[in-house]
C-alpha positions as CSV (number, residue, x, y, z in Angstrom):
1,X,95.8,97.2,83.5
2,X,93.6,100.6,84.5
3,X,93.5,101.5,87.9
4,X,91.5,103.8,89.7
5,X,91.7,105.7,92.9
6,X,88.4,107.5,93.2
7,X,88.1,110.5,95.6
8,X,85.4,113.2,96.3
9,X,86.0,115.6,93.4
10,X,87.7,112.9,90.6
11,X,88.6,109.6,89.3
12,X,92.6,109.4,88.8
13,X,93.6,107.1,86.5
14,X,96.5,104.8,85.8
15,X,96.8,103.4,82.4
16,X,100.3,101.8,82.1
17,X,102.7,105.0,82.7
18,X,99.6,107.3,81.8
19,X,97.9,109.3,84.4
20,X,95.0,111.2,84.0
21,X,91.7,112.3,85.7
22,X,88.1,113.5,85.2
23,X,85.6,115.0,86.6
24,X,83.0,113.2,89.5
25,X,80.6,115.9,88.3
26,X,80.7,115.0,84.4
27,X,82.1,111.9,83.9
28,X,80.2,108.5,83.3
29,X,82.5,105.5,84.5
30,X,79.7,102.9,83.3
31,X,81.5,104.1,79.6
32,X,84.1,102.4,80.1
33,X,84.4,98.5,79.1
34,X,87.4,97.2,80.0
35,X,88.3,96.1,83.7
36,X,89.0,98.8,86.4
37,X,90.9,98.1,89.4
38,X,89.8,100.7,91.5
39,X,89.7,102.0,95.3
40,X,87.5,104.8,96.6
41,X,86.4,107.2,99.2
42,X,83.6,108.4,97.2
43,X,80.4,106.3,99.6
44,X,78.0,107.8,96.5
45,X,80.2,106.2,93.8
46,X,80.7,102.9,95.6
47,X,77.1,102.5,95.9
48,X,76.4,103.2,92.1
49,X,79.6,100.5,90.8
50,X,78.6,98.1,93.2
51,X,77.6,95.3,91.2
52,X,79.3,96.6,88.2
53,X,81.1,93.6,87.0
54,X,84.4,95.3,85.0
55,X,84.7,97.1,87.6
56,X,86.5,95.1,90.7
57,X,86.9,96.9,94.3
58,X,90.4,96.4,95.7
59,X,89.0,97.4,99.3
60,X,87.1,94.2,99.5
61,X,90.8,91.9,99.4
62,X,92.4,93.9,101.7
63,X,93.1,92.7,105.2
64,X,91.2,95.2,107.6
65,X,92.4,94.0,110.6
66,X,95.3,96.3,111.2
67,X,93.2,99.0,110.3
68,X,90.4,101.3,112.5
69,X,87.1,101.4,110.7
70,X,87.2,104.4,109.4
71,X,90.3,104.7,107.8
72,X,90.3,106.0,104.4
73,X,91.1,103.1,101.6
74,X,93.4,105.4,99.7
75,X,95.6,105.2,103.0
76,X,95.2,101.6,104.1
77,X,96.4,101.3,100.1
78,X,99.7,103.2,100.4
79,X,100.4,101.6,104.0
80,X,100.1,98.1,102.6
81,X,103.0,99.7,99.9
82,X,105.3,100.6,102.9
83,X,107.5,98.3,105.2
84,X,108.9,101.0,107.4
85,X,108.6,104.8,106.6
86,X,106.4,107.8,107.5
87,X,103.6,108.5,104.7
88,X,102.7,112.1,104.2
89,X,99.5,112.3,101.9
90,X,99.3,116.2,101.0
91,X,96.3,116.8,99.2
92,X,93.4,119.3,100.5
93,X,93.8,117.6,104.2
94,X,97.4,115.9,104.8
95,X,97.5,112.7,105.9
96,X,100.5,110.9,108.2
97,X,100.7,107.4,108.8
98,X,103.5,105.4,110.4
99,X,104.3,101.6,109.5
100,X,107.3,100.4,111.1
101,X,108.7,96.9,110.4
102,X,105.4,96.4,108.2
103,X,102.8,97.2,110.6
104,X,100.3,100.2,110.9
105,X,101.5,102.0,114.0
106,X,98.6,104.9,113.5
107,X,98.0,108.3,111.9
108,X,97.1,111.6,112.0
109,X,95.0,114.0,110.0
110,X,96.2,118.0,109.1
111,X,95.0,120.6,107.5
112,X,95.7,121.2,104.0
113,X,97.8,124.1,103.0
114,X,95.0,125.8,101.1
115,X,92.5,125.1,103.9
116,X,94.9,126.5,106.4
117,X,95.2,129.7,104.5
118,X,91.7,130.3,104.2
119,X,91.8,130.2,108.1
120,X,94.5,133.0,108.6
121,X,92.8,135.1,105.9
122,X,89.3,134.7,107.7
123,X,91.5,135.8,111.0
124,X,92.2,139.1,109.6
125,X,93.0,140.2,105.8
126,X,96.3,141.5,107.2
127,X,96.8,137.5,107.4
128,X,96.3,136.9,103.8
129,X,99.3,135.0,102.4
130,X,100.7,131.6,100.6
131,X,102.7,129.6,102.8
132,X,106.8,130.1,102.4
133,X,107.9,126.5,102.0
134,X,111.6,127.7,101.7
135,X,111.7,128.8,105.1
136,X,114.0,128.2,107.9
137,X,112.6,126.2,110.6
138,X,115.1,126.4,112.9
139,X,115.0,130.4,113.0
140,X,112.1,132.4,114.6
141,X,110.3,134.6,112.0
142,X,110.7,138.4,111.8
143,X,107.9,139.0,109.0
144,X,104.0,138.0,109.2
145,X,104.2,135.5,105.8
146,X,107.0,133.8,108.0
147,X,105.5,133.6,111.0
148,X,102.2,131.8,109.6
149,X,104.1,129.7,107.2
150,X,106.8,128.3,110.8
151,X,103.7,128.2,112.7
152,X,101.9,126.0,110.2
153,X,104.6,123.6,108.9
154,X,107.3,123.3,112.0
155,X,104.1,121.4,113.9
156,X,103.9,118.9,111.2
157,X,108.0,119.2,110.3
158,X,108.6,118.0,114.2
159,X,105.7,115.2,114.2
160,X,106.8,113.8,111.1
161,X,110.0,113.8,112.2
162,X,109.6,112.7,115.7
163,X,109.3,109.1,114.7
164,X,112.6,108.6,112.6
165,X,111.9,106.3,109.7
166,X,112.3,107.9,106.4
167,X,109.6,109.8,105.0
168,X,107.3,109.3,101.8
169,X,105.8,112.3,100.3
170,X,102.7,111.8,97.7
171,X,99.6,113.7,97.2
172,X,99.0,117.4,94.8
173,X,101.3,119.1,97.6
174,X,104.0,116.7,98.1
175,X,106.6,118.6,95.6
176,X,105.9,121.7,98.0
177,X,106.4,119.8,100.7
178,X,109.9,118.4,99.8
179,X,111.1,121.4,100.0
180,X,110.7,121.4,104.0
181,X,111.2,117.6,104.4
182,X,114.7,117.8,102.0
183,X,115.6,113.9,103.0
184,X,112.2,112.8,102.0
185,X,111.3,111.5,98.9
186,X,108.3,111.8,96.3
187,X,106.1,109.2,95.3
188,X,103.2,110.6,93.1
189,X,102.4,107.3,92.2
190,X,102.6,105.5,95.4
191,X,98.8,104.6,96.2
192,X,98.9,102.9,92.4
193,X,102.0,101.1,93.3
194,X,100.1,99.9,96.3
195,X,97.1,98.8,94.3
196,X,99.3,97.0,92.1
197,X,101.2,95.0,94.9
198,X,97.5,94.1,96.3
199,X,96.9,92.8,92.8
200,X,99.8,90.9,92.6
201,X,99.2,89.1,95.8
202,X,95.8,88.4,95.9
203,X,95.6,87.6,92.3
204,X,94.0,83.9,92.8
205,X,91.4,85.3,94.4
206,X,90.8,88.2,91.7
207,X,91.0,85.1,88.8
208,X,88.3,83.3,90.6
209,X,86.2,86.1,91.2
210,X,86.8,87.4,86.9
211,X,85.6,83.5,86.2
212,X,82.7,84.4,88.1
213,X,81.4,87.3,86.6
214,X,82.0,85.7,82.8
215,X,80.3,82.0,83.8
């Protein structure tokens, strides 16, 4: 089975237990033959698969409902993955949602680690530096890395905390991030677990729609 989460800069892949990803720029998903599973915030993209018959759009089984318009699909996706946790999506923004006894409770949208340290540089050069993700929330900081780095992650290390379900980490940064949130855990492959449950359960309707496209 290859899935496909599709975002603004690349396609990531999941083929079996191998990920990979190319390029939005460069690479030509028409190539490929076999059928794609795939989900995507890309508007450009969906406009040039739609009609594509191999490849089959997981956001049009999904149940909307519990969701606000504008929602990103990749989220929705890992939601419908989680009965009750926090979901912290660290990529160039970082994204939190709440489900709580299987229901979407809401989310909020943060700044990025890289994003945030462009900010502090633009500030003032003296403000130029990567974020210390081994600090010590619960002590004020007495150097200027510190003291950019506590007042960037103990705002999102409170919120995140603040609602008391366990937390899952996934996204580029989410190894970075376990080293504030130490009871969290890691699931790089959480939004293709969640594409694989929506497969699962709406897979009379996916059968119906392959016998479709072949007759």
């Amino acid at each position: 089975m290859l899935l496909c989460d599709i975002g603004n800069t690349s396609y990531h892949f999941l083929d079996g237990e191998f990920s990979f990803k190319k390029s939005v720029a460069s690479f030509n998903p028409l190539k490929i033959k076999e059928k794609v599973y795939y989900i995507s915030v890309n508007q450009k993209i969906n406009r040039e698969l739609q009609g594509v018959q191999n490849w089959i759009n997981l956001a049009d089984y999904i149940d909307m409902k519990h969701y606000y318009k504008s929602m990103g699909i990749d989220r929705v996706v890992a939601c419908e993955m989680v009965d009750n946790g926090v979901i912290v999506d660290a990529g160039s923004a970082i994204t939190v949602d709440v489900v709580r006894d299987g229901v979407f409770e809401g989310g909020f949208i943060y700044a990025g680690s890289v994003a945030m340290q462009q900010t502090y540089k633009q500030i003032s050069p003296a403000l130029s530096y990567e974020f210390n993700f081994d600090i010590n929330l619960k002590k004020l900081p007495k150097n200027s890395q510190d003291a950019i780095s506590y007042g960037y992650l103990k705002p999102l290390y409170s919120e995140v905390n603040s609602y008391k379900l366990p937390i899952i980490l996934t996204g580029g940064d989410a190894k970075k991030l376990a080293r504030v949130f130490k009871d969290a855990s890691v699931d790089e492959l959480l939004i293709f677990k969640g594409m694989q449950k929506i497969i699962k359960e709406t897979k009379d309707k996916l059968d119906k729609m392959s016998k479709k496209y072949k007759g």
